[in-house]
C-alpha positions in Angstrom: -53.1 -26.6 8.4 -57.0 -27.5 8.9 -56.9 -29.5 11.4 -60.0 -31.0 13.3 -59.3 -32.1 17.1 -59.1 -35.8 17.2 -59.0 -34.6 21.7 -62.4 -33.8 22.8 -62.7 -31.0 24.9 -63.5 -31.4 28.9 -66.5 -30.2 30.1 -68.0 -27.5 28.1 -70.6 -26.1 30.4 -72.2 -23.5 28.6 -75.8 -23.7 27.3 -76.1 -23.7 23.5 -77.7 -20.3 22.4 -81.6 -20.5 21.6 -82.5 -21.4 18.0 -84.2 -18.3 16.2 -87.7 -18.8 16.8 -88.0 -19.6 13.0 -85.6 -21.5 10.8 -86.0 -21.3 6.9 -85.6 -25.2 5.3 -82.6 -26.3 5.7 -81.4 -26.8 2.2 -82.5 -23.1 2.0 -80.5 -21.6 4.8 -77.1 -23.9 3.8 -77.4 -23.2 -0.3 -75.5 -25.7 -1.3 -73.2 -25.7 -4.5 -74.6 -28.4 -7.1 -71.4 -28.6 -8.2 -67.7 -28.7 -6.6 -65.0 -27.5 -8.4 -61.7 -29.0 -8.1 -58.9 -26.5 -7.1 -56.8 -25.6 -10.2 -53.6 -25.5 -8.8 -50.5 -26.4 -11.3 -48.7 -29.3 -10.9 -51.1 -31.2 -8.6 -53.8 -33.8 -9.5 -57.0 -34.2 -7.3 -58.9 -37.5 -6.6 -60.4 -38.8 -3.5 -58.5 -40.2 -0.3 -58.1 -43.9 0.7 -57.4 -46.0 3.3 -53.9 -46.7 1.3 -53.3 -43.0 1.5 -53.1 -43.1 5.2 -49.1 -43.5 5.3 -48.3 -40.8 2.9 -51.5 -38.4 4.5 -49.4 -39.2 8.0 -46.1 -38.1 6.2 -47.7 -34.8 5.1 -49.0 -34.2 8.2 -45.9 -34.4 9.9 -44.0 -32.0 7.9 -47.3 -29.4 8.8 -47.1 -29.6 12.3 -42.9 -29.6 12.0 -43.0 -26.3 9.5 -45.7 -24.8 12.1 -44.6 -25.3 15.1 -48.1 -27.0 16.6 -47.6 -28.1 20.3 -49.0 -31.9 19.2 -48.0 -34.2 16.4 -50.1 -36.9 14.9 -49.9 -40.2 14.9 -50.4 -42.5 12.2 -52.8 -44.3 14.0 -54.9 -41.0 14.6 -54.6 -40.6 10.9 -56.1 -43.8 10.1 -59.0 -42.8 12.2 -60.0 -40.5 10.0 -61.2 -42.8 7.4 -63.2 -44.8 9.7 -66.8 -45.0 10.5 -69.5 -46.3 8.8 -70.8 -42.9 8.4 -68.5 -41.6 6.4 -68.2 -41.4 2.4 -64.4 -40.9 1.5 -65.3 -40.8 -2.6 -67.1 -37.7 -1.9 -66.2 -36.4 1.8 -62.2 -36.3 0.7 -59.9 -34.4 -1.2 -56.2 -34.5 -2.0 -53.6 -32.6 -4.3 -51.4 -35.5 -6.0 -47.6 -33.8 -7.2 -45.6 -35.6 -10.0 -44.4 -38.1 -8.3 -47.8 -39.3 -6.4 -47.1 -37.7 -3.0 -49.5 -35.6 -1.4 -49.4 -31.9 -1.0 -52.6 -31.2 0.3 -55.9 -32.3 1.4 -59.6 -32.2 2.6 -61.7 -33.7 4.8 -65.6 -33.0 5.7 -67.2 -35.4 8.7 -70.3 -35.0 10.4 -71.3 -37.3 13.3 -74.4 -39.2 13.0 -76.2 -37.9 16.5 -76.7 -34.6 16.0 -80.3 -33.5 17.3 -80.4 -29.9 18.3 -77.2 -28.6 15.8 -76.8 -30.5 12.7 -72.7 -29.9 11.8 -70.0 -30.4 9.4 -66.6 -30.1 10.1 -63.7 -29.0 7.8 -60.0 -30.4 8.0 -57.2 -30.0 6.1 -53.4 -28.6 5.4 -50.8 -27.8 2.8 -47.2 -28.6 2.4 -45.3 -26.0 3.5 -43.3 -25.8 -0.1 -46.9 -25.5 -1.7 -48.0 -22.7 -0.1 -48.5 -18.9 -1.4 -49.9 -20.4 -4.8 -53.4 -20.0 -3.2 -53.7 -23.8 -2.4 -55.0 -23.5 1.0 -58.0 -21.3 0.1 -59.1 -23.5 -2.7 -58.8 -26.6 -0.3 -61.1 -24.4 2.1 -63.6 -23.5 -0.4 -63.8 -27.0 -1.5 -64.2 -28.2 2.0 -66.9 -25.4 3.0 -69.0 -26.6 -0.3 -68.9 -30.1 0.6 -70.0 -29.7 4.3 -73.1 -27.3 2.4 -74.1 -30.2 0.9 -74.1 -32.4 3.5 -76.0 -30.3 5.7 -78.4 -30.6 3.1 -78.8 -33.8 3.1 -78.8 -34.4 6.6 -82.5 -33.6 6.4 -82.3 -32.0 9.5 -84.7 -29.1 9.9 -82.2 -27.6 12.8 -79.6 -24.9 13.5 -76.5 -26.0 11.3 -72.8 -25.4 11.3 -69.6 -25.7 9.5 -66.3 -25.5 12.0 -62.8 -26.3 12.2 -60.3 -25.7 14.6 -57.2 -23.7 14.7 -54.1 -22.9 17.1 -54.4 -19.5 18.0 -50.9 -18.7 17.9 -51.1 -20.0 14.0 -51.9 -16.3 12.0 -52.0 -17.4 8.5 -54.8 -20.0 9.2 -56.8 -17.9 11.2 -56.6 -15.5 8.3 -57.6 -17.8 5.9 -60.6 -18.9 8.0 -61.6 -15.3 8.2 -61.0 -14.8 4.4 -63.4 -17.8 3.6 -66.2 -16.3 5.8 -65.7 -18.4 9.0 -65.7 -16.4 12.3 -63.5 -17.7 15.9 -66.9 -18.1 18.0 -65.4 -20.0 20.5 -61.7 -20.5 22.5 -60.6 -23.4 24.7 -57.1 -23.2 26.7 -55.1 -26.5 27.2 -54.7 -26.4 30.9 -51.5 -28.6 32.4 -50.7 -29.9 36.4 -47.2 -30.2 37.9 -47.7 -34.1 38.7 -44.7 -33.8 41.5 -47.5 -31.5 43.3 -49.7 -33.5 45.8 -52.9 -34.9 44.7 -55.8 -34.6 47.0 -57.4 -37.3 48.4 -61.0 -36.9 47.8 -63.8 -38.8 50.2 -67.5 -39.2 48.1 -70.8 -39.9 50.1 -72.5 -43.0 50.7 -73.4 -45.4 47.3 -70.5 -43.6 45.1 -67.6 -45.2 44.5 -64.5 -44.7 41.9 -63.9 -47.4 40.1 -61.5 -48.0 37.0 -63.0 -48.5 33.5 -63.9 -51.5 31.7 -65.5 -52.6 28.4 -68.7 -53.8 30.4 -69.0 -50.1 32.1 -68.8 -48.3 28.8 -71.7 -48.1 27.3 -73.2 -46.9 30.6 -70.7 -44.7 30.2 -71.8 -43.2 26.9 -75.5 -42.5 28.6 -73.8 -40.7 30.9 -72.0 -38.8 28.8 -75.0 -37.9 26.8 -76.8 -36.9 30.2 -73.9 -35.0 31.4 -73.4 -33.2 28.1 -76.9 -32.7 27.0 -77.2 -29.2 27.8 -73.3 -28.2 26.8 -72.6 -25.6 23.7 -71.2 -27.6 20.7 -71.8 -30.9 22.1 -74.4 -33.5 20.7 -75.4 -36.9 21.7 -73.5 -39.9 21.3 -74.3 -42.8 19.0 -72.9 -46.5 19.7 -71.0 -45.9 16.9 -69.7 -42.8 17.6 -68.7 -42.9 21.0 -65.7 -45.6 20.0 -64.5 -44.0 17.1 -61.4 -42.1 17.2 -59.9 -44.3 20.5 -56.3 -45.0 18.8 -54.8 -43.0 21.4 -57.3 -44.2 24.6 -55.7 -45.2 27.5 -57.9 -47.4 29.7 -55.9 -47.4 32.6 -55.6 -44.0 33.2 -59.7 -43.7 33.2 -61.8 -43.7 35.8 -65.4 -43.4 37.0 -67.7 -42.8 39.4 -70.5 -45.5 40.1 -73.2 -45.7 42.3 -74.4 -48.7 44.0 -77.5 -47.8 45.6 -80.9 -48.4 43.6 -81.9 -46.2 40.7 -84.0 -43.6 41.3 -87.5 -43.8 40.6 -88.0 -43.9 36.6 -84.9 -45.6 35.7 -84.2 -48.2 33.7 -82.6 -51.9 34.6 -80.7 -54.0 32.3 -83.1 -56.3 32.1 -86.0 -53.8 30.2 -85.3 -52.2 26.9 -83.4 -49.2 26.6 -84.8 -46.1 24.5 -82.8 -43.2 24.5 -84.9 -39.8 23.7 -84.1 -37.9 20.7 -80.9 -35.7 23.0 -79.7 -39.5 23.7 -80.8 -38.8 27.3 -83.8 -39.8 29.0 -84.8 -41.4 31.4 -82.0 -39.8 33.4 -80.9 -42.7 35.0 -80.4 -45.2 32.1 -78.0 -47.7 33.5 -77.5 -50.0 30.6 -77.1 -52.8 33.3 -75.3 -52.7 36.5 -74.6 -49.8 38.9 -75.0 -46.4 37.6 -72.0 -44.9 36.4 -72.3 -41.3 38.0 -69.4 -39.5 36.2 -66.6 -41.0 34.5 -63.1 -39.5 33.2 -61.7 -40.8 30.1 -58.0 -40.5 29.2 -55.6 -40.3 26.5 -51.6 -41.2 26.2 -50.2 -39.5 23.0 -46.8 -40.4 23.8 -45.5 -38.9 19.8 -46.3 -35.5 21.7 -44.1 -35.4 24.7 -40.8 -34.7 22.6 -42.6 -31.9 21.0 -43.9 -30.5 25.1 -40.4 -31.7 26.2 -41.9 -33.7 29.1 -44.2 -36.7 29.4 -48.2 -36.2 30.5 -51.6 -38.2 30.6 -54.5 -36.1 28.9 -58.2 -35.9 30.4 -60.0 -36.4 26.9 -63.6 -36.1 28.9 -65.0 -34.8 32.4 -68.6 -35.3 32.6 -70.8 -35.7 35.6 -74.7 -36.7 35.2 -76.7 -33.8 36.2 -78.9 -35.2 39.2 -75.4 -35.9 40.6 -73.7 -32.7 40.7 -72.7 -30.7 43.5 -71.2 -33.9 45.4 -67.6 -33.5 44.7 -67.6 -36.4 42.0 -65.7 -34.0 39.1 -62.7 -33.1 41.9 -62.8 -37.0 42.8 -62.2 -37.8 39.2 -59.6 -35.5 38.8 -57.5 -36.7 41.7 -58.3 -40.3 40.9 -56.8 -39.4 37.1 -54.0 -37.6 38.4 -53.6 -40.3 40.7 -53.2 -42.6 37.4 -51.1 -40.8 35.5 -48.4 -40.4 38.6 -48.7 -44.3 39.3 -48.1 -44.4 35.0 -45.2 -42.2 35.4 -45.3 -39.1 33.6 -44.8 -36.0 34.9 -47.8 -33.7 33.8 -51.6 -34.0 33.5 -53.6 -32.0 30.9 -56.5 -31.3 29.7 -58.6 -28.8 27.3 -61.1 -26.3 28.1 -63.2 -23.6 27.0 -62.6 -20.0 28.0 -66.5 -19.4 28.4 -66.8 -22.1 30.9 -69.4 -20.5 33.5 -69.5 -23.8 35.8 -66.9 -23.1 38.2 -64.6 -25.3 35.9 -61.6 -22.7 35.7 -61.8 -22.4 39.6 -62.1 -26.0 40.4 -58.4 -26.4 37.7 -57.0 -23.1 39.5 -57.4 -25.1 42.8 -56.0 -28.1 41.4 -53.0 -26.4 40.4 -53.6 -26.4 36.8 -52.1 -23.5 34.6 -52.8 -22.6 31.0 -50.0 -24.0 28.3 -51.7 -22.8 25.3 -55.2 -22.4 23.5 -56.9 -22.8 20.3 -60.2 -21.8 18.6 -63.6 -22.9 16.6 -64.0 -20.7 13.5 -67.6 -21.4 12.3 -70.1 -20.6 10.1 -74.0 -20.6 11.7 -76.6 -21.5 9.0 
């Protein structure tokens, strides 16, 4: 299976690698196909995905992550995600393999994100039924996919560093060697971390002005500027439209999130509700945009994918995103965040927390989850192709 990770990653605190000092055009470096060819694959018709698709995709799906033994399943509300945003062109961005009978067998998916401003990307998802494969099925799918996210790179317009990704368990053998197969090299690893919730949580004191505070709809878009402040200098990670930063929030779970405000006034240069807001081309500066209202210092964003604790064979609340703005780091807000989520989850009920991140981390993260009591359940990896 092809699968791109509807969980963000926590923190990712690595620095993205400098751009070669020269970049050919884009449409150069990505060479583009003019033309797509359907796989050829006998007994299966192609045509594009639709939103009436979703229940059978969800079906098909399911009997992937059954056959394969992946430590999540999918919901069908995740699966209806992936036709949403008004960024997205299913006639052209979509793929699936139709049997006799109408059901699907396999599929494609290429999505980019409309924000990206330092690495343009495209990313590739996708799977076969476990009865269709060894007919060469998955590498068609691939190549189709790969294609399709050439040609949108190209039209991006985007005279940046680009990539084509997907991600893939790294227990799961035959995908990763069909990744490698199509070109695509693991450049990046991320381990999903878990915490015994019977453990104590520590209680976590914050200086003067910072408060945590649970999240609300009037919080989040201050949220979202913080998010693009905190991540704004993280490998893979680009800014955050409006639009963006509420997609994919089937699974969000409100009140297990939490931030960090502070109350005292803005430091000199930022922004109050009452002026316009522009955001620079990183969806960053000024570095204390507060969209209104206090400052939201860091914030912790949660997820509840209740299909996935059969599967686990216990219950947990997942940290989708850590992020702390940089002029407020070193004051204890991340570990305050954590305790405050763990804190959630316990009052919620379930029995683990869990989050994901990657291996390369050189902040301190691993030590600050080591301390926490957080031990590695299981990773995963980012094949890619750098154009």
């Amino acid at each position: 299976m092809l699968r791109v990770t509807s969980r963000p990653s926590v923190v990712r605190m690595s620095t993205e690698p400098p751009a070669p000092p020269t970049l050919a055009p884009i449409a150069e470096r990505v060479a583009a196909p003019a033309h797509l060819p359907l796989p050829e694959v006998d007994g299966l018709v192609w045509r594009s995905l639709t939103l009436e698709d979703a229940p059978a995709l969800f079906g098909l799906t399911a009997a992937v992550e059954e056959h394969d033994q992946h430590p999540f399943r999918t919901s069908l509300e995740e699966t209806e995600e992936m036709f949403e945003g008004e960024w997205r062109d299913l006639a052209r961005d979509t793929l699936v393999g139709l049997d006799a009978d109408g059901e699907p067998r396999a599929y494609a998916s290429v999505d980019t994100r409309p924000g990206d401003a330092s690495v343009v990307r495209a990313f590739v998802q996708g799977a076969v039924h476990p009865r269709w494969r060894g007919r060469g099925v998955g590498r068609q799918v691939l190549a189709w996919s790969t294609g399709r996210a050439r040609q949108l790179l190209a039209a991006s317009g985007k005279e940046l560093p680009a990539r084509i990704a997907g991600y893939v368990q790294d227990d799961d053998a035959s995908e990763c060697r069909l990744f490698e197969a199509a070109g695509y090299t693991a450049n990046r690893y991320y381990s999903t971390l878990r915490r015994d919730l019977s453990l104590p949580v520590p209680e976590v004191a914050l200086g003067d002005g910072l408060r945590v505070v649970p999240w609300s709809p009037e919080l989040d878009e201050a949220t979202r500027l913080a998010h693009n402040d905190a991540f704004r200098d993280h490998w893979g990670s680009e800014p955050a439209t409006p639009e963006s930063w509420v997609h994919g929030r089937s699974m969000f779970a409100p009140e297990w999130s939490v931030l960090v405000v502070d109350d005292v006034a803005p430091a000199p240069g930022a922004v109050d509700g009452s002026e316009s807001v522009s955001e620079t081309p990183n969806g960053a500066a000024p570095a204390l945009i507060t969209a209104g209202g206090p400052v939201v210092a860091g914030y912790l964003l949660s997820g509840r994918y209740e299909q996935d604790w059969p599967v686990a064979g216990y219950s947990s609340g997942y940290t989708e995103t850590l992020g702390v703005r940089r002029e407020y780091r070193g004051r204890r807000i991340a570990l305050a965040l954590l305790s405050a989520g763990m804190a959630a989850y316990q009052a919620g009920g379930v029995e683990y927390a869990e989050l994901d991140v990657d291996t390369e981390n050189p902040s301190g993260a691993h030590g600050l989850y080591a301390s926490l009591g957080y031990e590695k359940k299981d990773g995963s990896r980012m094949y890619s192709i750098e154009l």
